[in-house]
N, C-alpha and C positions, 0 to 999 in steps of 0.2 A: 169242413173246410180243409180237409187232406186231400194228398194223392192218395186216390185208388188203387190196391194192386192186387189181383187175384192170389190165392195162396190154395191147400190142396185143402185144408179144411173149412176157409169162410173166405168172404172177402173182408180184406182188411184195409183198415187207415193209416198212412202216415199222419199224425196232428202235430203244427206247433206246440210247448212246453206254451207259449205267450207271444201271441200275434201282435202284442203291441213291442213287443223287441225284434220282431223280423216277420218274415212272409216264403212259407214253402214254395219255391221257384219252380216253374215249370223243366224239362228236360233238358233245353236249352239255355235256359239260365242260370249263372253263377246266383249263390246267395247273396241277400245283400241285409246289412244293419240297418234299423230304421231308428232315427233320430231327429232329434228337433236342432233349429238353429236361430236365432235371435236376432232378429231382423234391425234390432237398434244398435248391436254390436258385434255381430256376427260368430257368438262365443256358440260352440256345439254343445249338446247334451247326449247322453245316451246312459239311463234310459230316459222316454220321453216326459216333457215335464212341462209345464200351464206357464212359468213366469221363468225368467231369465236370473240367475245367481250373482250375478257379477254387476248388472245395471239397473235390475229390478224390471226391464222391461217386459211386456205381456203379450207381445205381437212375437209368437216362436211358430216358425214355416217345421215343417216337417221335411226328411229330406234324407236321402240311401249315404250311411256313410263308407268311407274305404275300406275294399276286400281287403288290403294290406297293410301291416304296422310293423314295429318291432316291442319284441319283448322288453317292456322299462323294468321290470321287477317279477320274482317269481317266487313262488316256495312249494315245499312239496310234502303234500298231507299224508301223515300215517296211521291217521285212526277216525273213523268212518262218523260220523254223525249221525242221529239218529232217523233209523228210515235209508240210510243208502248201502244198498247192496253190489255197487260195482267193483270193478278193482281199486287192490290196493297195495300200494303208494299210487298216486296218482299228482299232476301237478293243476295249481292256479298260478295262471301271467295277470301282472297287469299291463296290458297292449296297451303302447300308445298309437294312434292314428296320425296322420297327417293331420295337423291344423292344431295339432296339442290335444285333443280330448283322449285319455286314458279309462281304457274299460276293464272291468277285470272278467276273466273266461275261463275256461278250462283250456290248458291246452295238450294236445294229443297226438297220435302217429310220431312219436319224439322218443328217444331213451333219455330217460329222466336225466342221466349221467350226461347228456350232451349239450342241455338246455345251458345256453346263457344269455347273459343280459347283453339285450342288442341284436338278438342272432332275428334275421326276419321271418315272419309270420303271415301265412294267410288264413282266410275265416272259410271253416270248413261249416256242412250241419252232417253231424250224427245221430243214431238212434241213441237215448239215454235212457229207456228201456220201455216195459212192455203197459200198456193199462189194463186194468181189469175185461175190459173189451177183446183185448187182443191187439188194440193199434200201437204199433212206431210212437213213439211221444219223442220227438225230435226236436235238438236244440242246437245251440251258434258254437263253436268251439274254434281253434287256432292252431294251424300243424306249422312246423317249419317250410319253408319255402327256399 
């Protein structure tokens, strides 16, 4: 369910990290969020969820939410959990979108030193590293804009 891309040693994959939070875009298209939305009250979810928080209702439409937000909150990690080998310090926002729904991401292409609250964001997908196959394992992240 990747993009295919030749390489010198094998052919490899890009894969979603979780096809149920987004969809590898073809070349032409921007990423997009996938989210549910609540047909009784129109409250957003992400990530996707069977019944609605706020009304209880159980009729939730599925639905691409906004490439852009702003950062409502942020902080910035300096000790690695176990199992992650990328860089470090690194930061997590929580982006809020239009409509009020708040997601938390990683966000990236940023000097940590410059991040503030408020400054706007858009939803990038980077590689978050390699699988034992060899493929891309790509996820949703948020650079400034």
């Amino acid at each position: 369910m990747g993009t295919e891309r030749n390489t010198p040693d094998a052919i490899r994959k890009q894969v979603s990290i979780n096809e149920k939070l987004f969809k590898l875009p073809s070349t032409e298209e921007k990423p997009r969020l996938t989210g549910v939305k609540c047909r009784s009250c129109g409250e957003f979810f992400f990530p996707k969820r069977t019944k609605c928080i706020k009304c209880f209702g159980e009729e939730m439409e599925e639905t691409f939410l906004s490439q852009r937000g702003r950062v409502y909150s942020y902080t910035i990690v300096h000790h690695a959990t176990p199992g992650y080998t990328g860089p470090l310090p690194y930061a997590v926002g929580a982006v809020e979108l239009p409509g009020g729904i708040v997601i938390l991401s990683p966000l990236t292409q940023c000097q940590l030193d410059q991040l503030k609250i408020g400054m706007n964001v858009e939803l990038v997908l980077e590689k978050l590293y390699e699988d034992d196959n060899g493929n891309e394992v790509i996820s949703y992240k948020f650079r400034p804009c």
